[in-house]
C-alpha positions as CSV (number, residue, x, y, z in Angstrom):
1,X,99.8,123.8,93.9
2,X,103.3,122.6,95.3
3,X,104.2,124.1,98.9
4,X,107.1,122.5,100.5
5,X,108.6,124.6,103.2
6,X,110.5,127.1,101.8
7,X,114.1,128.0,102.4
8,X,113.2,131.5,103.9
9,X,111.2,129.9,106.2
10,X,113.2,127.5,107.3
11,X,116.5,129.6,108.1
12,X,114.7,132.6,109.6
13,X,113.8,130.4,112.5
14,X,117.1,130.5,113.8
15,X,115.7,134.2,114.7
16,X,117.0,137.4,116.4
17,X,118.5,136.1,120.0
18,X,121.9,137.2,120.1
19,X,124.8,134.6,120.2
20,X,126.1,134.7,123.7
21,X,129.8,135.5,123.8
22,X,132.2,133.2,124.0
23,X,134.4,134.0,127.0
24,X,137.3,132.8,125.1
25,X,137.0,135.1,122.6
26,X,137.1,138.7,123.0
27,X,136.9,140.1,120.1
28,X,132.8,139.2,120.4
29,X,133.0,142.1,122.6
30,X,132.4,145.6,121.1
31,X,135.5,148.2,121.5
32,X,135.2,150.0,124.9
33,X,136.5,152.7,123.0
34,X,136.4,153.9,119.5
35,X,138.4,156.3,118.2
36,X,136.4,159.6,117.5
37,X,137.8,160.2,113.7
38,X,135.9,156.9,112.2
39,X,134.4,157.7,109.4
40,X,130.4,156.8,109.3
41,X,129.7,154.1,108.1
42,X,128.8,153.5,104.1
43,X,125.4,151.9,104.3
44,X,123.3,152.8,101.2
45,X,120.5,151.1,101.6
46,X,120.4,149.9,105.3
47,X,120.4,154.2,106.4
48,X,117.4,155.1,103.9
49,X,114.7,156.0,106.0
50,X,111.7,152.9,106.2
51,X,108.1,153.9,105.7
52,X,105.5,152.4,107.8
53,X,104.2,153.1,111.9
54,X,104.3,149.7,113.0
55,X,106.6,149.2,115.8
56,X,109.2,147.0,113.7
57,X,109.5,150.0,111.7
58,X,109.8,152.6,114.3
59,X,112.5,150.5,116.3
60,X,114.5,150.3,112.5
61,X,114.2,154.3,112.2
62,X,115.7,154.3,115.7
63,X,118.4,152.3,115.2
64,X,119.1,153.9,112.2
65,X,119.5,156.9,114.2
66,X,121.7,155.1,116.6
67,X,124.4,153.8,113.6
68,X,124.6,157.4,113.0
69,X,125.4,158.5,116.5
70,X,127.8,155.9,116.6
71,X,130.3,155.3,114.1
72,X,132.3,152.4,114.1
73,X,130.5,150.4,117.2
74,X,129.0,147.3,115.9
75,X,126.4,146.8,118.4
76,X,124.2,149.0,117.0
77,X,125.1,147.7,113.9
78,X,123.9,144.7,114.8
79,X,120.7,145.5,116.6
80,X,119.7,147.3,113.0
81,X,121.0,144.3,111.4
82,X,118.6,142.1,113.3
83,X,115.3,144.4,113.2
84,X,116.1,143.8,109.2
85,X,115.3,140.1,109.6
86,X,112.7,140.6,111.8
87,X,111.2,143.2,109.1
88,X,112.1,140.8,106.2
89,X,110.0,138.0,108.4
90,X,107.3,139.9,109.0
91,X,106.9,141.0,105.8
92,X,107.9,137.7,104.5
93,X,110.2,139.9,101.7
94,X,113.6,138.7,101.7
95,X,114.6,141.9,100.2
96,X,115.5,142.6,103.5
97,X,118.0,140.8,104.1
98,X,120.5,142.6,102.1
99,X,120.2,145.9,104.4
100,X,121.0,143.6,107.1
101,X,124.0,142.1,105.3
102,X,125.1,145.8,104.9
103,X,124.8,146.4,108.6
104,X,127.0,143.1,109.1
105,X,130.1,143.8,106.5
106,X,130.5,147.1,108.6
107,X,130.3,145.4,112.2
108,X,132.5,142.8,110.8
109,X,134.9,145.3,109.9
110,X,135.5,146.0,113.6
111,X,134.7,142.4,115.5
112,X,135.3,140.2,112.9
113,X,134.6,137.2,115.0
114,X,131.2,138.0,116.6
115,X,128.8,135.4,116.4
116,X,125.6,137.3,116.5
117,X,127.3,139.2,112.8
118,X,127.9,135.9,111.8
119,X,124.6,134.9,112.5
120,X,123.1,137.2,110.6
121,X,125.8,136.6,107.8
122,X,124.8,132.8,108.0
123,X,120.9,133.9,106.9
124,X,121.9,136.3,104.0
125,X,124.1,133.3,102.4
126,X,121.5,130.7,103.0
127,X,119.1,133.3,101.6
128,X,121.4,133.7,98.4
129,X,121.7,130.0,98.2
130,X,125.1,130.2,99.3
131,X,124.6,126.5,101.0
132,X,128.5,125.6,101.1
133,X,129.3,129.1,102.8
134,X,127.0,129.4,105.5
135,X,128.4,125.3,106.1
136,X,131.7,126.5,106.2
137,X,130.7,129.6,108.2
138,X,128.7,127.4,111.1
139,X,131.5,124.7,111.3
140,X,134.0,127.8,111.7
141,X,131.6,129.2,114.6
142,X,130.7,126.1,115.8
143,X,134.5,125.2,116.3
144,X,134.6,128.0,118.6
145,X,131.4,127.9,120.1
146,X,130.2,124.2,120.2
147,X,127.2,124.8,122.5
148,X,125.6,127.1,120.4
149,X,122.2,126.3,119.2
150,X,121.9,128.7,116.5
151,X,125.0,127.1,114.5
152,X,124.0,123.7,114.7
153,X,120.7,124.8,113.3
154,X,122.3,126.9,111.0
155,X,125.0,123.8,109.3
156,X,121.6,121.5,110.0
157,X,120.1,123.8,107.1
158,X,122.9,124.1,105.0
159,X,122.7,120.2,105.1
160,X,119.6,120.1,104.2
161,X,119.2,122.7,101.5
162,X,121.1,120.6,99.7
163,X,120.1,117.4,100.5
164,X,122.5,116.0,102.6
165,X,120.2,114.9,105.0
166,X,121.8,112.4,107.7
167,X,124.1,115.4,108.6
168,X,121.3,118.1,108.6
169,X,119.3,115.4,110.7
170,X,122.4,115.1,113.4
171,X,123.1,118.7,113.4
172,X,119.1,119.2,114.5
173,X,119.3,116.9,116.8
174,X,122.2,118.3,118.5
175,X,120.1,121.3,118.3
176,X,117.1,120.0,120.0
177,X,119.4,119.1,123.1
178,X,121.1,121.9,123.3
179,X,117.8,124.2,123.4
180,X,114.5,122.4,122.7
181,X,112.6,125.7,121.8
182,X,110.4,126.8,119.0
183,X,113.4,127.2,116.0
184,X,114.4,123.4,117.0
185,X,111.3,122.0,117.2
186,X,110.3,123.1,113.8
187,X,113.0,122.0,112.6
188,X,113.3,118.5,114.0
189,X,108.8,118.4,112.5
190,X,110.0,119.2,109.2
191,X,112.7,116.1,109.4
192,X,109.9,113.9,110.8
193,X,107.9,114.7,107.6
194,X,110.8,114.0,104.8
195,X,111.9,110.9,106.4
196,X,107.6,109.9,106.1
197,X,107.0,110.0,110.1
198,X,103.7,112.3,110.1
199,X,102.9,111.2,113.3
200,X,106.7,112.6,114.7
201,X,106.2,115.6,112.6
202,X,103.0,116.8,113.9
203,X,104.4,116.1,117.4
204,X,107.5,117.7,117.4
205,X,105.1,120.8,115.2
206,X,103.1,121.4,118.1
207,X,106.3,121.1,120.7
208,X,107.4,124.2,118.7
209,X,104.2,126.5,119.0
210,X,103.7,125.0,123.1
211,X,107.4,126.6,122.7
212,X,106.6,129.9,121.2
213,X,105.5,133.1,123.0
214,X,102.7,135.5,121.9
215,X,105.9,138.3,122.8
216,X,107.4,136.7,119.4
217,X,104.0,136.8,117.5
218,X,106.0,136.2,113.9
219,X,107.8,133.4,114.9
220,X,104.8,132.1,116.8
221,X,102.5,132.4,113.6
222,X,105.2,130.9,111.6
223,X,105.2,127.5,113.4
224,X,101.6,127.1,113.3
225,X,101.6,127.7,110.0
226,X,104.0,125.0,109.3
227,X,101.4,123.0,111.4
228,X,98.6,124.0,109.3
229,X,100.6,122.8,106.3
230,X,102.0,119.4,107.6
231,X,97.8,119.1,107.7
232,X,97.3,120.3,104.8
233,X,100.0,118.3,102.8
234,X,98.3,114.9,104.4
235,X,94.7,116.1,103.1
236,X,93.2,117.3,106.4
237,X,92.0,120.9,104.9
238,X,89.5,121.6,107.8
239,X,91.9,120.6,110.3
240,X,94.7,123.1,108.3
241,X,92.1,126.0,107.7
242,X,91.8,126.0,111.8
243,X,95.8,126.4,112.5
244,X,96.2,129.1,109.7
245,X,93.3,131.1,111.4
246,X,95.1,130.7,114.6
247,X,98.2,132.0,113.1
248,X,96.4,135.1,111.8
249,X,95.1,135.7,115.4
250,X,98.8,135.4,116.7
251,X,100.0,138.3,113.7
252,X,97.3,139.9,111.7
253,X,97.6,139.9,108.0
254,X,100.5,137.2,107.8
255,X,101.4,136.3,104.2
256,X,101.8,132.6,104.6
257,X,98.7,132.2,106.7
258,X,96.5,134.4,103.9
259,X,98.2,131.8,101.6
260,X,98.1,128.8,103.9
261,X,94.3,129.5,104.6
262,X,93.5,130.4,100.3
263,X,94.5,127.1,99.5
264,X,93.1,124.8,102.1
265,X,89.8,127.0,100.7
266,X,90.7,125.9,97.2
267,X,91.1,122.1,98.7
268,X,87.6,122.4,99.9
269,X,86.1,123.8,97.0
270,X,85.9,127.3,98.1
271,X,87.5,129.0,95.0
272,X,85.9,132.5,95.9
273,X,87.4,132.8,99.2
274,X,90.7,131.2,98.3
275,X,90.8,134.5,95.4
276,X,90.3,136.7,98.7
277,X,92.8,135.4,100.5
278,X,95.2,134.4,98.2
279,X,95.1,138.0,96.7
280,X,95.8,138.9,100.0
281,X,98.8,137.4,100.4
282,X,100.0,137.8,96.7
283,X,99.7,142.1,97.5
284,X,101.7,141.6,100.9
285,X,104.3,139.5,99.9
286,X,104.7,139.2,96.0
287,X,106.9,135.9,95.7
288,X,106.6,133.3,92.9
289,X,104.5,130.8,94.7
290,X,101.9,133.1,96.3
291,X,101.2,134.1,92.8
292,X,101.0,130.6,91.5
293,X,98.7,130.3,93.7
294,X,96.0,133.0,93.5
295,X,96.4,131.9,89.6
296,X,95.6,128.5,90.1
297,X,92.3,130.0,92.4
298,X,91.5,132.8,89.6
299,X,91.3,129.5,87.2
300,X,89.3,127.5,89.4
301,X,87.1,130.1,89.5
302,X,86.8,130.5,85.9
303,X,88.4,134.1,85.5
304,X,91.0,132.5,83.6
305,X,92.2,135.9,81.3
306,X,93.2,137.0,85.2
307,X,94.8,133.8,86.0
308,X,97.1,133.5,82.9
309,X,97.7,137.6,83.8
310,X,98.9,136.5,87.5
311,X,100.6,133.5,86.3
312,X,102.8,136.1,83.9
313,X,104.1,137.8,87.1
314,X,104.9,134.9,88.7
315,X,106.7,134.1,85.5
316,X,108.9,137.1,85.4
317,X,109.2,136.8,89.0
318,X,110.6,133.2,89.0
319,X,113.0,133.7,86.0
320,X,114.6,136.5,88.5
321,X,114.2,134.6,92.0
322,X,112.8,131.1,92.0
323,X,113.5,128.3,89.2
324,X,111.8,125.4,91.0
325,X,108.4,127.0,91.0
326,X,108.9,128.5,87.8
327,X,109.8,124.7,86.2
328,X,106.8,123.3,88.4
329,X,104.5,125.6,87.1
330,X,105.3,124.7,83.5
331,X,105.6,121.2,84.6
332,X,101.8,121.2,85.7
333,X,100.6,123.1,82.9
334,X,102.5,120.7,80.2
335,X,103.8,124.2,78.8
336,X,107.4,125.4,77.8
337,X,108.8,122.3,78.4
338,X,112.8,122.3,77.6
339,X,112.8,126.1,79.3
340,X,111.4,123.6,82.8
341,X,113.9,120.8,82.5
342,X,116.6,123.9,82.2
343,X,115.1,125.8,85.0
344,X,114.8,122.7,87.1
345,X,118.5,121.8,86.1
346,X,119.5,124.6,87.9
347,X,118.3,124.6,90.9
348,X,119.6,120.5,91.4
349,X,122.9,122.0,90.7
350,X,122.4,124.0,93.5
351,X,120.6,121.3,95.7
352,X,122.0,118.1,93.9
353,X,119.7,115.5,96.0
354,X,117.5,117.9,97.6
355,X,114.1,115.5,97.3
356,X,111.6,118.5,96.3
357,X,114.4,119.8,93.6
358,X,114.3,116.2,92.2
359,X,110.6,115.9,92.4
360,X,110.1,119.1,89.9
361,X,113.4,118.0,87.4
362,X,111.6,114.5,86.9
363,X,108.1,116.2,86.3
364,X,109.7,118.0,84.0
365,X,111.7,115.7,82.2
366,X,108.7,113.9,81.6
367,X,106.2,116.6,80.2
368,X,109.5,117.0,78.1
369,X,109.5,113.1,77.0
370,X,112.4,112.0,78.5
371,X,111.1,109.3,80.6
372,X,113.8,107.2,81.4
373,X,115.9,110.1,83.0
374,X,112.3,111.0,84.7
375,X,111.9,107.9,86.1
376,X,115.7,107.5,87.4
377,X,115.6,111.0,88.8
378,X,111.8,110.5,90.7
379,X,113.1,107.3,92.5
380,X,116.2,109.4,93.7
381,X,113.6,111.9,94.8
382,X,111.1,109.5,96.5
383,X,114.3,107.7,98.3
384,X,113.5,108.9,101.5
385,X,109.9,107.7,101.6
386,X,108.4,111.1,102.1
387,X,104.2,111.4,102.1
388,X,104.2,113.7,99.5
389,X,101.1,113.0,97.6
390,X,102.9,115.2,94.8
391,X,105.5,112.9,94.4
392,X,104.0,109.4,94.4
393,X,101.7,111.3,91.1
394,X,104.4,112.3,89.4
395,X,105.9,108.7,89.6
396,X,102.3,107.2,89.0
397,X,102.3,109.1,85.6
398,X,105.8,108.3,84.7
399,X,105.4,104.6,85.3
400,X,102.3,105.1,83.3
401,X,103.8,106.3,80.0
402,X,106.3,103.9,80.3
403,X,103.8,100.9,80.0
404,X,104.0,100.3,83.9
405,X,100.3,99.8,84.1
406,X,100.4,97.5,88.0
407,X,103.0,100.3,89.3
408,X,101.0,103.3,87.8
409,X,98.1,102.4,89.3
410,X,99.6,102.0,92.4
411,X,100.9,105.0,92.7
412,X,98.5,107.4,91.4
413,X,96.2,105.6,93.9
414,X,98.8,106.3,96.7
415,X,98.9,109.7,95.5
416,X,95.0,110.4,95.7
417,X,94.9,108.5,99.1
418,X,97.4,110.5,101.0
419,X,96.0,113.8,99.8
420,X,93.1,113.4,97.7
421,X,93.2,117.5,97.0
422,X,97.1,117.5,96.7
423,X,96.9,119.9,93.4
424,X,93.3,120.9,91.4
425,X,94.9,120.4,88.2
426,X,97.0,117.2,88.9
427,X,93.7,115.2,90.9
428,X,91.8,115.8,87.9
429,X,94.7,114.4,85.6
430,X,95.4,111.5,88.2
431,X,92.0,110.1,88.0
432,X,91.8,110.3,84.2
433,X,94.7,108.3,84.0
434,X,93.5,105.6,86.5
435,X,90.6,105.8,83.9
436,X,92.0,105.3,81.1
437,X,94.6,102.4,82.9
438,X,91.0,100.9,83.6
439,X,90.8,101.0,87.4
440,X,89.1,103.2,89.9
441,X,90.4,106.0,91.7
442,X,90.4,103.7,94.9
């Protein structure tokens, strides 16, 4: 099944650390006194008391506390703020992003230029796939703060959400020199492996965890996970299934590594244990694609009346969250058709020449039949030569049904070459077709 790195993950690596203030500006600075008659502040959700006795969730409850205490300060605004992404990390629900974008509009109402608020404000747009607002919000903060990290990273993934990757690839350089950490690291690996430099991308991958600290055990996990699935992605599922164990050593019970480590177990034939985990992961973090998932394992496995049950939630989950897995997921099942090209649609109007948008509009135009389009829109998406095994089948099939028997062979050759285990239900499709084109799988 299709796992590109998602936008969650990429944007929560610019983290908690708190801008540093720019001695220029003092209105970073919180009031050194506030007047005693402000109101407390109206926070509906962010206030509402969070279950759980992990420490994340005891440090929220006390911060909560502190807001209360101290109406109108924005620092510990802010500190509640950021223990909201860290909780939305760790739980790897994004839901929690908008109590921290509560906690932000009311310390923005008081220091309306601090650039740890607008940090945080930078993740919830990016998070609503507000692309051209958190741009406009890092060149702002960047104007006044040039030397801070986290805005280059954070215009480097507005950049990139959307395609625009030159700029997202200066802006993550710029990054790197500035602080060559974990969160610029990854960022710089996941460049590498658009731009079809696997051997850069694993390097600069395991700069990022030699970067990390076991004191940050969410972001450490995260960048080995991203190892495990650069691995992964190039067909390597033993060499994967290794980093996504290390990743659950690093923080017990993490969503993407349970997913991660389900589907190298697929890859390797292991449908039973992918169910396990992939279940897992589905229960602690209900997105669209960890349900697509544990389907696609439920089917391997031959439960399919489950399967088609767990592929309904992801259904009703995409229609509400997540169009591009939604139109891949009809795309590989050749079902509902027009609704994928329309659901597809959307999310290039959101990320007009973002490759893995492109990828899942042309797979869908051509289940649909509309194969000129297909084929137009699958070069735009292969343009930057990226090893995506996915892509080079899609193209393989297109050029295929258009009579392209030399460049369908080619490429549906390619595809099974770079990642021979790239999708269960594509492979087996792949191969027929080089069967019935008359030539061998390789």
């Amino acid at each position: 099944m299709r796992c590109s790195l998602p936008l969650a993950a990429v944007f929560v690596l610019l983290g908690c650390e708190r801008a540093p203030r720019d001695p220029a500006s003092p209105a970073t600075t919180t009031p050194a006194t506030v007047d005693a008659r402000v109101d407390p502040p109206t926070l509906p959700t962010a206030l509402v008391a969070v279950p759980g006795d992990g420490p994340t969730e005891r440090a929220l409850r006390d911060a909560q506390a502190s807001v209360r205490r101290n109406p109108g300060r924005p620092r510990p605004l802010l500190q509640l703020a950021q223990l909201y992404v860290r909780k939305a990390r760790e739980s790897s629900d994004p839901g929690f992003y908008a109590q921290a974008d509560e906690c932000v509009s009311e310390a923005l109402r008081y220091a309306p230029d601090d650039l740890a608020a607008l940090q945080v404000r930078g993740l919830v747009f990016m998070q609503d796939h507000r692309f051209a607002d958190a741009k406009q919000l890092a060149e702002r903060s960047l104007a006044r703060a040039p030397q801070q990290p986290i805005f280059w990273g954070l215009l480097g993934d507005a950049e990139m959400e959307v395609g625009h990757y030159d700029a997202a690839e200066r802006a993550y350089q710029r990054m790197i020199d500035l602080r060559p950490n974990l969160a610029s690291y990854s960022r710089g690996a996941w460049m590498r492996w658009l731009l079809g430099d696997v051997d850069g991308a694993l390097d600069l991958a395991r700069r990022a965890i030699e970067a990390g600290s076991p004191r940050a055990p969410e972001e450490l996990a995260w960048a080995i996970v991203q190892l495990g699935n650069l691995h992964l992605s190039r067909g390597d599922a033993r060499e994967a299934t290794t980093h996504f164990e290390a990743a659950l050593r690093a923080f017990a019970a993490y969503p993407p590594a349970l997913d991660g480590r389900g589907r190298a177990k697929l890859a390797r034939g292991d449908a039973r244990g992918a169910i396990e985990d992939l279940r897992a992961a589905s229960e602690a973090s209900t997105t669209t694609e960890h349900l697509a998932h544990l389907g696609d394992a439920l089917d391997a496995a031959g439960s399919h009346d489950e399967a088609r049950a767990v592929w309904a939630r992801a259904e009703r989950m995409g229609r509400r969250s997540d169009p591009r897995t939604l139109a891949a997921l009809y795309a590989d099942q050749a079902r509902e058709t027009e609704a994928a090209v329309t659901l597809a649609r959307t999310e290039v109007t959101a990320r007009p020449d973002d490759v893995y948008s492109l990828d899942v509009l042309a797979w869908a135009l051509f289940r649909a039949g509309r194969l000129d389009e297909a084929a137009v829109t699958i070069d735009r998406a292969r343009r930057l030569h990226t090893r995506e095994a996915r892509f080079s089948f899609h193209a393989g099939m297109i050029a295929a049904a258009q009579g392209h028997r030399e460049a369908a062979v080619t490429l549906l050759r390619e595809a099974l070459t770079w990642n021979a285990h790239f999708d269960r239900r594509g492979v087996e499709e792949a191969t027929a077709t080089l069967a019935r084109l008359g030539a061998a799988p390789r």
